[in-house]
C-alpha positions as CSV (number, residue, x, y, z in Angstrom):
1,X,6.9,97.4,44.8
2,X,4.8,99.2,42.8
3,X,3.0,97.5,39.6
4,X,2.2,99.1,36.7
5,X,-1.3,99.1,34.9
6,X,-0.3,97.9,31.7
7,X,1.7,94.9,33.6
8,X,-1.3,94.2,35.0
9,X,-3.4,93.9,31.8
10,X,-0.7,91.9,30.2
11,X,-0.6,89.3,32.8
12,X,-4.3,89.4,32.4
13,X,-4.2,89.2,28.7
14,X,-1.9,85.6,29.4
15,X,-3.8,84.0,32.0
16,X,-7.2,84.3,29.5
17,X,-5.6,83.1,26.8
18,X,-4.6,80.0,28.3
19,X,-7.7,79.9,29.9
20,X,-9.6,79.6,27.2
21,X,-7.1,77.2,25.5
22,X,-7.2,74.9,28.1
23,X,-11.0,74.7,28.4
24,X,-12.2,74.2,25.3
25,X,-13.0,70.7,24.3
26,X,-14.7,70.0,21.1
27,X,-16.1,66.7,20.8
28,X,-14.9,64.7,17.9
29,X,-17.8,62.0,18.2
30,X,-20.2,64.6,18.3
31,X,-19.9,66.2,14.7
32,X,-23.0,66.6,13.4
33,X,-23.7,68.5,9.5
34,X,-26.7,71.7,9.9
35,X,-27.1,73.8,6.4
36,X,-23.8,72.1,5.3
37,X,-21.7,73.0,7.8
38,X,-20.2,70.7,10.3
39,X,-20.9,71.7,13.9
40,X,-18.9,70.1,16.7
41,X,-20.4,70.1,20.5
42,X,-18.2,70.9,23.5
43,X,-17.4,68.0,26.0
44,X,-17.7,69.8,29.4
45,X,-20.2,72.7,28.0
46,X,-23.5,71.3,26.9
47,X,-24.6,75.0,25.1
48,X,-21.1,75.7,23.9
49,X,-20.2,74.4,19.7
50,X,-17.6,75.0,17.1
51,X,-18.1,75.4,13.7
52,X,-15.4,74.1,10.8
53,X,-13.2,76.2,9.1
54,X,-13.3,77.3,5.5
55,X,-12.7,75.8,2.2
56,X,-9.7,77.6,0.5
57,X,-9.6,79.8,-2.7
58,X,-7.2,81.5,-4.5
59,X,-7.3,84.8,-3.6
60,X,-7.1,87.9,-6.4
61,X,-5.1,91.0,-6.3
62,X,-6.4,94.7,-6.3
63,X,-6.7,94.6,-9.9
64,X,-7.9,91.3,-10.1
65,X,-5.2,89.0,-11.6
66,X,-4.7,85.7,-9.6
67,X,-2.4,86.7,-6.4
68,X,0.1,84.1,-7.6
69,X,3.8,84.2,-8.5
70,X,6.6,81.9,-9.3
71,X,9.8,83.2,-8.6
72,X,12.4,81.9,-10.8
73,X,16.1,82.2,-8.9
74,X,19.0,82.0,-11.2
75,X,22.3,82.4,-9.1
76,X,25.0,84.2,-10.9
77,X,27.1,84.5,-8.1
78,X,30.2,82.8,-7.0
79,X,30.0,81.8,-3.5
80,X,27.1,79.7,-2.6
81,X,27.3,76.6,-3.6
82,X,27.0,73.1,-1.9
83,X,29.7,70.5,-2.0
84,X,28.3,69.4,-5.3
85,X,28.1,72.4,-7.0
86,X,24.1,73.2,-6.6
87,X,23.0,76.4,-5.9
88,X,21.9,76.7,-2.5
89,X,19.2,79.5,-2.8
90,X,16.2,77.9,-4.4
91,X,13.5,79.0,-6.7
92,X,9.9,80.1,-4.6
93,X,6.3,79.5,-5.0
94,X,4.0,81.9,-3.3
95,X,0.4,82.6,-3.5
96,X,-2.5,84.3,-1.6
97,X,-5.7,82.0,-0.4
98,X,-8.7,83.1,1.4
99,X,-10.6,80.8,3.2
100,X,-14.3,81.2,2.3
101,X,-16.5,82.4,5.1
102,X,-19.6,81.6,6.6
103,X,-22.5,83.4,5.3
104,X,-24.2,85.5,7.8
105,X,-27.7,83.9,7.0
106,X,-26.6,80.5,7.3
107,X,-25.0,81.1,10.4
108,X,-28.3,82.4,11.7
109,X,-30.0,79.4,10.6
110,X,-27.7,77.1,12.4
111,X,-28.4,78.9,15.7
112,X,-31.4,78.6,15.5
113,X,-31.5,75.0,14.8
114,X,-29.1,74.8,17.8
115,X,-31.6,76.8,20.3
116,X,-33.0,74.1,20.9
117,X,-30.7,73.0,23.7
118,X,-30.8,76.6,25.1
119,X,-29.1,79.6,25.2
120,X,-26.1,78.4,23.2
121,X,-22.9,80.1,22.2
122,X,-21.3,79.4,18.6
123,X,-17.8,80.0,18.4
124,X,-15.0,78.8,15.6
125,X,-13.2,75.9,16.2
126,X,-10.0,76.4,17.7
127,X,-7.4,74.8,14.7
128,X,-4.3,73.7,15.8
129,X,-2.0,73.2,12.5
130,X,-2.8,72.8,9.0
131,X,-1.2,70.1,6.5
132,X,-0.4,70.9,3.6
133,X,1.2,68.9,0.5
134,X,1.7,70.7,-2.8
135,X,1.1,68.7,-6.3
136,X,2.6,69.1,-9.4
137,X,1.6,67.4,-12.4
138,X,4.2,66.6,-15.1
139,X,3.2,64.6,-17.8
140,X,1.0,61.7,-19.3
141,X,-1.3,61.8,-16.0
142,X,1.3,62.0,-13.6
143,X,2.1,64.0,-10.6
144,X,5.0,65.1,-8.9
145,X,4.6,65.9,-4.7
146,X,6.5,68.5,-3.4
147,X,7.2,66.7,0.0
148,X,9.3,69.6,2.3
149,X,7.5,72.2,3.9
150,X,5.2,75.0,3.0
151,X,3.9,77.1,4.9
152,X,0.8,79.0,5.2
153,X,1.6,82.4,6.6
154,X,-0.1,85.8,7.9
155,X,0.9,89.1,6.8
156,X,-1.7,91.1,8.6
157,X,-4.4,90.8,10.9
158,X,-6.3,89.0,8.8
159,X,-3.9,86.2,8.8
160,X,-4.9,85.4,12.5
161,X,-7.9,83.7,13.8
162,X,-9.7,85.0,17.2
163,X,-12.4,83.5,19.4
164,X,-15.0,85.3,17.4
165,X,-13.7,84.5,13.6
166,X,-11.9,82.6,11.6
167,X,-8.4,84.2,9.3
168,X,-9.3,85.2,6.6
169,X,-6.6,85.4,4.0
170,X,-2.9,84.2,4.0
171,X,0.1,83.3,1.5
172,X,1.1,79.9,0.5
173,X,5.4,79.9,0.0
174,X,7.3,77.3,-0.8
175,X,10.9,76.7,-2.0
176,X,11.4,74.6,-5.2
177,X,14.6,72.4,-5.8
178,X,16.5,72.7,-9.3
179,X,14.1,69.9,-10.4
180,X,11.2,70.7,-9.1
181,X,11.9,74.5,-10.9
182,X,13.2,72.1,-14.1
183,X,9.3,70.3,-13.8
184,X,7.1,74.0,-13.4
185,X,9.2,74.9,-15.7
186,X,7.9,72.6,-18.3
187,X,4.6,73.9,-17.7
188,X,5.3,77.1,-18.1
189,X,6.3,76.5,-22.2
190,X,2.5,74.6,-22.3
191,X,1.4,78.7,-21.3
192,X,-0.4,76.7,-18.5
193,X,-0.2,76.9,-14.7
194,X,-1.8,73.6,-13.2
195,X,-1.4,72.2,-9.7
196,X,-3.1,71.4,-6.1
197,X,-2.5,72.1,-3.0
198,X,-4.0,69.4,-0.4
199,X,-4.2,70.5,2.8
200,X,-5.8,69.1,6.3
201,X,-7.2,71.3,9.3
202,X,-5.9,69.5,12.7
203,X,-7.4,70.6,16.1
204,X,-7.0,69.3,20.0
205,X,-10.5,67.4,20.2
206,X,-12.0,65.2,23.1
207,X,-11.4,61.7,21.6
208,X,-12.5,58.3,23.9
209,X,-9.2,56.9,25.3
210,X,-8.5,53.8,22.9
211,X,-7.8,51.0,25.7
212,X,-11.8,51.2,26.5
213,X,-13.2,50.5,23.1
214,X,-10.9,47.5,22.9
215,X,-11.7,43.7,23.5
216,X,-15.1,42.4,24.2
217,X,-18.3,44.4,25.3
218,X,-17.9,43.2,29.1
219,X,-14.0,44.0,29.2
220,X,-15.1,47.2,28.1
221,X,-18.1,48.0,30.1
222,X,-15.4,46.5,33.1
223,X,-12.9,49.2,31.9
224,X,-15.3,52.2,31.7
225,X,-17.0,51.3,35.2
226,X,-13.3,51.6,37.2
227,X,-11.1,53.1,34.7
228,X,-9.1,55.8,36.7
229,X,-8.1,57.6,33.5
230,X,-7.3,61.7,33.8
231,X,-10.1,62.8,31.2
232,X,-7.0,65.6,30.0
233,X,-5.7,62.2,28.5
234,X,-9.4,62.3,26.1
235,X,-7.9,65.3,23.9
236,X,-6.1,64.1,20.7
237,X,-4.9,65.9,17.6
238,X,-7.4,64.8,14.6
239,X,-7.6,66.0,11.4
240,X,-11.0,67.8,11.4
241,X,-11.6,68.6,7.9
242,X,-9.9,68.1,4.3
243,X,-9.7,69.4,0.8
244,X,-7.8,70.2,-2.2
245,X,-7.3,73.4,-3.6
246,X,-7.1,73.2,-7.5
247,X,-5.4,76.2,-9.0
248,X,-5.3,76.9,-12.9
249,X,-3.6,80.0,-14.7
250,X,-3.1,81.0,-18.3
251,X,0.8,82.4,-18.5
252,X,-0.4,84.1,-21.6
253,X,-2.8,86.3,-19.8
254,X,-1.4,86.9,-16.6
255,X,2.1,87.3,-17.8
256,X,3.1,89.2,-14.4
257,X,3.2,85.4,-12.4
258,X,6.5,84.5,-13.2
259,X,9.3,86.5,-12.2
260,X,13.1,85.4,-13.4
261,X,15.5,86.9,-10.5
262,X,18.9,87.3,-10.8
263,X,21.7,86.6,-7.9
264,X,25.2,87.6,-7.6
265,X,26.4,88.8,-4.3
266,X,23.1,90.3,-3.3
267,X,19.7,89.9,-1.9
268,X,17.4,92.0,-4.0
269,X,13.9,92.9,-1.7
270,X,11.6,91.4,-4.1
271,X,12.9,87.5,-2.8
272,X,12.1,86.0,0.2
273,X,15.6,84.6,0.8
274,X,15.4,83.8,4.5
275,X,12.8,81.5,6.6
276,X,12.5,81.5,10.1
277,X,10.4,78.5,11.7
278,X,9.4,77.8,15.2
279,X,7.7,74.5,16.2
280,X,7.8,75.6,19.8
281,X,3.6,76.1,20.0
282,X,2.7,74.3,17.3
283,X,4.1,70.8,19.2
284,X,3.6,72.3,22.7
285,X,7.4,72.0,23.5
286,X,7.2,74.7,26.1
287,X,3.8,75.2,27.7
288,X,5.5,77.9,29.8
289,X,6.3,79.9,26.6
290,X,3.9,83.0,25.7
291,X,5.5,85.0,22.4
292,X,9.4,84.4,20.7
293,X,10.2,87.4,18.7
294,X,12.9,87.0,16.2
295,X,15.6,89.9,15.0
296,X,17.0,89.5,11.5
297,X,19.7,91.6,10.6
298,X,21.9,92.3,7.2
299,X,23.5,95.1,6.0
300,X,22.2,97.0,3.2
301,X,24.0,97.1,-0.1
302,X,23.4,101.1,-1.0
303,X,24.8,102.7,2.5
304,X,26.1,99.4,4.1
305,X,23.8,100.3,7.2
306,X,22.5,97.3,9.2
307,X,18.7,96.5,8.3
308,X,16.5,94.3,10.6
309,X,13.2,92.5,9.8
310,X,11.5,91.5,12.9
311,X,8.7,88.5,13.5
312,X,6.9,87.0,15.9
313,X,5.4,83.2,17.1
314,X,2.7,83.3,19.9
315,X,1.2,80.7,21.5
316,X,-2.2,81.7,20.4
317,X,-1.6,81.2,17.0
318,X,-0.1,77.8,16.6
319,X,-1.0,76.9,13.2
320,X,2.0,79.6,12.1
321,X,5.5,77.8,12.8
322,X,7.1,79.6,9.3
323,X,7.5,83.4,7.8
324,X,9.3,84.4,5.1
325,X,11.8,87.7,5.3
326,X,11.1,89.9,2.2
327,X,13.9,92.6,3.7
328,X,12.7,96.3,2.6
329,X,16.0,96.9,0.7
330,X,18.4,94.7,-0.9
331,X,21.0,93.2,1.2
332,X,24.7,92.1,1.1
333,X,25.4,88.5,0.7
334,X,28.8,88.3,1.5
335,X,28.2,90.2,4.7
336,X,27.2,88.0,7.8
337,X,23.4,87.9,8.8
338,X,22.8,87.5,12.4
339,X,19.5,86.9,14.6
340,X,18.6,87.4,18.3
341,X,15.5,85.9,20.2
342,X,13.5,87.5,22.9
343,X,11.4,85.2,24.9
344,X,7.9,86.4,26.9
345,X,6.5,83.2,29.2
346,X,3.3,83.2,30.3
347,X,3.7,85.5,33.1
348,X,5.0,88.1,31.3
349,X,8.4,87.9,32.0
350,X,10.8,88.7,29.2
351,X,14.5,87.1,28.3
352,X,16.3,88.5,25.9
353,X,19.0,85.8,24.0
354,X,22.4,87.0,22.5
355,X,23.0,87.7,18.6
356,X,23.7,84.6,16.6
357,X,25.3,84.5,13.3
358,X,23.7,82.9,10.3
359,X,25.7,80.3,9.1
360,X,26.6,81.6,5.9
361,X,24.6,81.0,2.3
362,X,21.8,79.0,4.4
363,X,18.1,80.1,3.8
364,X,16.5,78.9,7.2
365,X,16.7,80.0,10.8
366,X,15.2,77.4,12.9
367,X,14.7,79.3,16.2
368,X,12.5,76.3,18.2
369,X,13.7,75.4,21.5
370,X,16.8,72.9,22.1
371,X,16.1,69.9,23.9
372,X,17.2,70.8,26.9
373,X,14.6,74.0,26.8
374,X,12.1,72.0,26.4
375,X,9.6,71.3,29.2
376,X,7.5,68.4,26.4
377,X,9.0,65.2,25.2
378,X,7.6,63.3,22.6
379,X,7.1,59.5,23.7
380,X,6.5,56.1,22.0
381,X,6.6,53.4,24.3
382,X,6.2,49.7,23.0
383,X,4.8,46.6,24.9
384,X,4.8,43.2,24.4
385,X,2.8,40.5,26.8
386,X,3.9,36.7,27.3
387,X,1.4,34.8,25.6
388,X,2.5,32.2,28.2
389,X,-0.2,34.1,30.5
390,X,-3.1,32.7,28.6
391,X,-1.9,29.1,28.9
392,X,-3.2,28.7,32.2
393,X,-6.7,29.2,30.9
394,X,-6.9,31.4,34.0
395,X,-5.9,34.6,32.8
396,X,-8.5,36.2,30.6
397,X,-7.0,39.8,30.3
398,X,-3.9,41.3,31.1
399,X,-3.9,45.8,32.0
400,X,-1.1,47.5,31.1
401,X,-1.4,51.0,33.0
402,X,1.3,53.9,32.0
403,X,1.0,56.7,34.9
404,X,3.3,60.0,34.2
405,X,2.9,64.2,34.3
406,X,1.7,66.0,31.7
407,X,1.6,69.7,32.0
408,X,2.3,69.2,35.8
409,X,-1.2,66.6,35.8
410,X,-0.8,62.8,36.8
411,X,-2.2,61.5,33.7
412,X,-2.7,57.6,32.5
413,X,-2.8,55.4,29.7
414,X,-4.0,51.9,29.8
415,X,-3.4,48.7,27.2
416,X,-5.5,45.9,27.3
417,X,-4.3,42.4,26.1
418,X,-6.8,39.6,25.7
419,X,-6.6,36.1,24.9
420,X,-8.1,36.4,21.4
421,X,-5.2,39.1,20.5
422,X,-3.2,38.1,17.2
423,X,-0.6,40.4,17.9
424,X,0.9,40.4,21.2
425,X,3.0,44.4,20.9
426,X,0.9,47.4,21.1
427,X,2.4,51.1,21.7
428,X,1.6,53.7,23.5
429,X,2.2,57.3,22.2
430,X,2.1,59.8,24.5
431,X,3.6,63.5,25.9
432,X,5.4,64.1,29.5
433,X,6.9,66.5,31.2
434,X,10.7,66.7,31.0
435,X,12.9,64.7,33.8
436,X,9.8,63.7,35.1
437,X,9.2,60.1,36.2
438,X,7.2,57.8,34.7
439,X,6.0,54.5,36.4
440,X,3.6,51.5,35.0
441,X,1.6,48.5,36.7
442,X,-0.1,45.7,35.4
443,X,-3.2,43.7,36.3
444,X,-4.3,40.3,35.8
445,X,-7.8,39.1,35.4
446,X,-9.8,36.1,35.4
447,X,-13.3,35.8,33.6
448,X,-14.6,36.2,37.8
449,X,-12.3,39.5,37.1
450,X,-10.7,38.3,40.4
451,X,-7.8,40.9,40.1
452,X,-4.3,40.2,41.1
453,X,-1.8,43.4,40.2
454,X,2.0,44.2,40.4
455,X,3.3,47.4,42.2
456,X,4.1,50.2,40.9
457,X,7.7,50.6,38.9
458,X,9.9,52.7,37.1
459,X,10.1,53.3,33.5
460,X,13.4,52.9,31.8
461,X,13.3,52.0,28.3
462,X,11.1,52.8,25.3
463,X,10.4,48.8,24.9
464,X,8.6,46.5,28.0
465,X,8.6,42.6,27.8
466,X,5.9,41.8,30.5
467,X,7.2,38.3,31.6
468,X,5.2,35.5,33.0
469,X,7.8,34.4,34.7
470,X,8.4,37.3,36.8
């Protein structure tokens, strides 16, 4: 069988991308502030660092008004409404932010600050997802938090980050309930625009496994010496850096923020009616997974021809799990809306899923993977020790080891219980791999640490009551 170049480059492409996902490890203990930026080291690479992102701005347009706009949905039409007679389309906040870069100079001065472990390589570090929570304030000193999600989102190239740089710009949207719209509303009549945006950079960093930092220096030095830990169980999802974004416009001056947008029966191109989200890379549900691209289609109010808005979710850009569809023309409401999903692994291979229809008047498409598509599960397992063990005044700690796959690697977790513990529960949260099976022992010690351990068993329930009679 003959393959083609461009196959081969594409399975090339895949196989460096998770490469380099896979082998970077920032150190979170290792953070360390040079000309005001914080600089992380890299585990297994002693002349490899990171460098934080950004703070965020409010970004301007070409003609230098804020790149802000509240879009005020009044629905005029009779056919979507909820059981209780809301509207179901909702009013949107969107605005541009740039993250502020790292200037040249500085960056040169870090370097060379750096050099002095060698011939070191600088690279940004690789963000995983960002948090963000949107504040309102309302009256008297008090503050209204928009709890559902935003989403930051990229709308060209300079929306996605690389190995070499950080994004650069990308548009904050989020859809406002009737009182949420009622509350900026308000603010609106004061011809002031105030509010925050709090948001949190999270990345995949090389953490010390919490059992061996607990109990008493010897337990610990004990647990370090022969701990059998995989060190893939070291990288944990911490929130790396956070700030608020403080944004304040005058309504008087920049008149053109607030749109009022009428709805009957129609979509007009201007409102950013549908959302289509995709957790799939952003809670590595399916390592397996490459690229989903997402079909929208509707039908065109002017020549009833079908339109269709396309979007994309890669793996190498999990921090975007939401897009907004602005469609180029307005589109029929009372006309059904369908989707289709095309899914690209990691070896290229492509599957193509059938058209869905929309359920009617709803404004999300949630295209992340069913359960049973999913090769990840989520975990929390609890377990509680017999205090009955330290009545003997033999036992002086008691290991609690979880063994299970993770990404097709044997991969551990250990508790420890000690005498001096208040609280005799502690959980374990951790990822598997579907179906897979998931055993646990547990060791007794003595303060000789004369060991005497149980075999290996099976793991059937989220809660474990180790039993001193057993």
């Amino acid at each position: 069988m003959r393959v083609s170049q461009s196959s081969i480059r594409i399975i090339f492409v895949f196989t460096l991308c998770i490469f380099n996902l896979l082998s970077a490890q920032p150190e979170f203990g290792s953070r360390e502030e040079i000309e005001g930026i914080v600089i992380f080291h890299d585990k297994t690479s002693p002349l490899l660092f990171y460098y934080e992102p950004g703070d965020l701005i409010l970004d301007k347009t070409a003609n230098g008004t804020p790149d802000f706009r509240f879009l005020d949905m009044r629905y005029t039409g009779t056919k979507c409404y909820d059981d209780i007679g809301e509207k179901r389309f909702k009013s949107l906040l969107q605005f541009g932010v740039v993250m502020k870069k790292i200037e040249p100079e500085t960056l040169k001065r870090i370097k060379t600050r750096l050099k002095k472990h060698g011939n070191i390589k600088i690279k940004p570090l690789p963000i995983s997802h960002i948090n963000t929570r949107l504040i309102l304030p309302v009256e008297n000193n008090k503050y209204a938090t928009i709890d559902h999600d935003g989403a930051l989102e990229a709308a060209d190239k300079s929306g996605f980050s690389s190995s070499k740089s950080f994004w650069t710009k990308r548009t904050y949207t989020v859809s406002l309930t009737k009182y949420e719209s009622q509350l900026f509303n308000k603010q609106l009549k004061n011809k002031l625009i105030g509010l925050s945006l709090n948001y949190s950079y999270n990345a995949n960093v090389w953490f010390p496994n919490e059992e061996s930092i607990s109990g008493s220096r010897d337990v610990k030095a004990h647990f370090e010496k022969d701990s059998v830990l995989d060190t893939a169980n070291n990288i944990k999802n911490k929130i790396v850096k956070n700030n608020t974004l403080s944004i304040e416009i005058d309504t008087d001056k920049f008149t053109e923020v607030i749109k009022q947008i009428d709805l009957n029966e129609e979509i007009p191109p201007t409102y950013a009616a549908v959302e289509v989200k995709c957790y799939d890379f952003t809670e590595n549900l399916r390592p397996e997974l490459y690229m989903k691209i997402i079909e929208v289609e509707a039908v065109s109010v002017n020549n009833s021809e079908p339109i269709t808005y396309k979007v994309k979710f890669l793996e190498k850009h999990p921090s975007l799990f939401t897009q907004h569809i602005n469609f180029p023309y307005a589109v029929n409401m009372n006309l059904p809306m369908r989707y289709r999903v095309t899914e690209i692994d990691t070896n290229g291979k492509r599957k193509i899923l059938d058209w869905v229809e929309k359920p009617e008047c709803s404004s999300v498409i949630d295209v992340t993977s069913v359960s049973k598509e999913q090769k990840i599960v989520n975990n929390v397992l609890d377990v509680e020790i017999d205090k009955a063990y330290f009545d003997d005044e033999i036992t002086h700690t008691i290991e609690f080891q979880l063994i299970y796959h993770y990404n097709n690697q044997i991969t551990t977790q250990t508790l420890v219980f000690q005498k001096e513990d208040n609280i005799p529960v502690k959980s374990i949260h951790y990822k598997s791999d579907k179906e897979s099976e998931v055993l646990y022992t547990t060791k007794r010690k003595n303060e000789n640490d004369e060991v005497s351990a149980s075999d290996e068993k099976i793991l059937q329930d989220d809660y474990i009551f180790i039993n001193y009679n057993e």
